[in-house]
PAZAPA-4460 file (N, C-alpha, C; in steps of 0.05 Angstrom, whole numbers, plus 32768, in hexadecimal, padded with zeros to 4 digits):
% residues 80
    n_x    n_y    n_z   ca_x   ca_y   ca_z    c_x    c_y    c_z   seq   type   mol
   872A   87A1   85DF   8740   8799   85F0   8736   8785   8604     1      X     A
   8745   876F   860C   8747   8758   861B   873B   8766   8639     2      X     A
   872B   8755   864C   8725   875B   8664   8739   8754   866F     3      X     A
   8747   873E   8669   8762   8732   867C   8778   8737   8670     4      X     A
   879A   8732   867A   87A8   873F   8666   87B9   871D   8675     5      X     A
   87C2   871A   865B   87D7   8700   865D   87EC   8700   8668     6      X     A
   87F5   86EA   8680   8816   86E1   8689   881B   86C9   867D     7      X     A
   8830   86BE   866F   883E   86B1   8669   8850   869F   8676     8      X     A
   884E   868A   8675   885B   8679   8681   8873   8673   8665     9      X     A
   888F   8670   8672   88A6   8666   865C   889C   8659   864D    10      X     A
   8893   863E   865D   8891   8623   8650   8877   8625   863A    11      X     A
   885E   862E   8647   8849   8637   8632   885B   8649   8612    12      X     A
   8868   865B   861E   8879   866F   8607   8883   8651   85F5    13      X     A
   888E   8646   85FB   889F   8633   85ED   888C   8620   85E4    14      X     A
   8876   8617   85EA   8863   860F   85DD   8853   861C   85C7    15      X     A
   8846   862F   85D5   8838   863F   85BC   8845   863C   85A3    16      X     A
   8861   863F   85A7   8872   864B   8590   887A   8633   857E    17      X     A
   8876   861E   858D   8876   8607   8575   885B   85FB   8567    18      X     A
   8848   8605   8576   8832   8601   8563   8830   860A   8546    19      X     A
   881F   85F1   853F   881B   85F4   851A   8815   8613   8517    20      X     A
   8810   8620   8502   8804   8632   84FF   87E2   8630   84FF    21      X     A
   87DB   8616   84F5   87B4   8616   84FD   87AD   8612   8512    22      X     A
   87C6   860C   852B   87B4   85FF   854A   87BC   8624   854B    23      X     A
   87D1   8636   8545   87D8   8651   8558   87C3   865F   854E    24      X     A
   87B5   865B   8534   879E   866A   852F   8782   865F   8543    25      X     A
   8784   8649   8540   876E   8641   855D   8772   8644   8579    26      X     A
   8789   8641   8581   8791   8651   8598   878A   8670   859A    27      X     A
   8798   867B   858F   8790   869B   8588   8772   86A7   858C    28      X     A
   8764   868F   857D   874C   869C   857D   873B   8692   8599    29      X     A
   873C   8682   85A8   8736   866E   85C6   8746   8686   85D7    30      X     A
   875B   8688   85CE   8761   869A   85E3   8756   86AF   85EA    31      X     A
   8752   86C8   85CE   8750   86DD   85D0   8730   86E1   85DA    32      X     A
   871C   86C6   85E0   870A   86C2   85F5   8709   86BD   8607    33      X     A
   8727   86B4   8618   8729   86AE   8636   8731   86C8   863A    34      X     A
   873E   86D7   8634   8748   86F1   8636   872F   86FE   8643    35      X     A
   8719   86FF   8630   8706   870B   8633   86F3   8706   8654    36      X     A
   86F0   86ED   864E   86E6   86DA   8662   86EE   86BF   8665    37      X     A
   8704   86C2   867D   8712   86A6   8687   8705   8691   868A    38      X     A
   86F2   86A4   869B   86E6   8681   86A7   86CF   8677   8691    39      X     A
   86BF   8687   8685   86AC   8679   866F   86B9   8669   865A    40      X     A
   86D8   866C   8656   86DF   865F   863E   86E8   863F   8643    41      X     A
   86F1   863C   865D   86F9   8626   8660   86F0   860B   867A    42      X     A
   86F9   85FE   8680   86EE   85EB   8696   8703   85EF   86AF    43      X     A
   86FC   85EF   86C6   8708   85FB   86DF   870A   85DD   86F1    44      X     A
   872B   85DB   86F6   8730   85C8   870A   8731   85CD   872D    45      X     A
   871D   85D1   873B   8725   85D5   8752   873C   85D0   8761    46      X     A
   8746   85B0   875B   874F   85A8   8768   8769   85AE   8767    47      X     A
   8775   85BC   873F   8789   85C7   8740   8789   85EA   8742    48      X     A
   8775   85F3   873F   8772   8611   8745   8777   8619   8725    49      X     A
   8778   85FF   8713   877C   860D   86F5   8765   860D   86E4    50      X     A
   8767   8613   86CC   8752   8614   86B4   875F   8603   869F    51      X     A
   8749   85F8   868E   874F   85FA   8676   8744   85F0   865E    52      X     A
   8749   85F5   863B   8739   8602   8630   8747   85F5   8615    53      X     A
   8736   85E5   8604   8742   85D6   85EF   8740   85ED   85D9    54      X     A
   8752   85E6   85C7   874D   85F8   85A8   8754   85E5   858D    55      X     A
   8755   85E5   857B   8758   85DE   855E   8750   85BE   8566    56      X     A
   8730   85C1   8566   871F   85AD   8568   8722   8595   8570    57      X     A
   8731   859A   8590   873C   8588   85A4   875A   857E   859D    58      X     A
   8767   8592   858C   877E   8580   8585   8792   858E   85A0    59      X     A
   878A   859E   85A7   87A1   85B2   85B8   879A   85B1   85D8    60      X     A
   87A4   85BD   85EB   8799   85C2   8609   879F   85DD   860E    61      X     A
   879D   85EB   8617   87A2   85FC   862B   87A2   85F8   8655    62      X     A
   87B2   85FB   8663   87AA   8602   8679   87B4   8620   8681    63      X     A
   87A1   8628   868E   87AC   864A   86A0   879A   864C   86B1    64      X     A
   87AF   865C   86BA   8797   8669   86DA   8786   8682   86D5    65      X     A
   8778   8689   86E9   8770   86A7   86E5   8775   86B1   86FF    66      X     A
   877C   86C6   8702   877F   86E5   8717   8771   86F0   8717    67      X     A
   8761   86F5   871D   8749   870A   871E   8754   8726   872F    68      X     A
   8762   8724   8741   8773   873B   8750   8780   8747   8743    69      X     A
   8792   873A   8732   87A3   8746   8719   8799   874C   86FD    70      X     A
   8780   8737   86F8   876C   873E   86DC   877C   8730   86C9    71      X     A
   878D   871B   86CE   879E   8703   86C0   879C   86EB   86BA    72      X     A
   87A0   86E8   86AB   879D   86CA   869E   87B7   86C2   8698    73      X     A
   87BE   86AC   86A8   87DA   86A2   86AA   87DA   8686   8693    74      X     A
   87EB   8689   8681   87EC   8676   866D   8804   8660   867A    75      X     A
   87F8   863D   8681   880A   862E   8695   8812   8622   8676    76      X     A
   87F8   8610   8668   8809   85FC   8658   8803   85FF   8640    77      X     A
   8806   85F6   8626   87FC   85F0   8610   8807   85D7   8605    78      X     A
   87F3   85C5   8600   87FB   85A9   85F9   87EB   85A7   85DD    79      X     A
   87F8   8598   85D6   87EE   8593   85B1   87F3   8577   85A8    80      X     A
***
C-alpha cells in the first residue's frame, strides 16, 4: 500500500482520462512511485510550491503538490 493517498484535481481527472493507453500505463507506473515517495520521484519548484515528474519517456508531465500533514499527493496537471 501507497505511503501517500491521492487528491485529484477535475482538470488532471479529465486529462488522465484522455491519455493513450501507453502514456496511462507510464503514468500509472511514475505514479504508483510518487505515491510511495513524493519528493524522490520528481523535481521541486520552490518558487511554485509544486512538483513534477515526466513519464512515457518525456512524452507526458505531471505537476502535484505534496501534504505531508495530510500524507497527500495532490494531482494539479497532466500534459501530453
Amino acid at each position: 500500500m501507497a505511503l501517500y493517498s491521492p487528491v485529484w484535481m477535475e482538470i488532471a481527472r479529465v486529462q488522465y482520462a484522455e491519455l493513450p493507453d501507453d502514456l496511462k500505463e507510464s503514468f500509472d507506473a511514475v505514479f504508483a512511485a510518487i505515491l510511495d515517495d513524493p519528493k524522490g520521484g520528481g523535481s521541486y519548484d520552490k518558487s511554485t510550491d509544486q512538483w513534477t515528474a515526466v513519464f512515457g519517456d518525456g512524452r507526458g508531465l505531471l505537476t502535484y503538490a505534496v501534504n505531508d500533514d495530510f500524507v497527500k499527493v495532490i494531482v494539479l496537471r497532466i500534459v501530453s
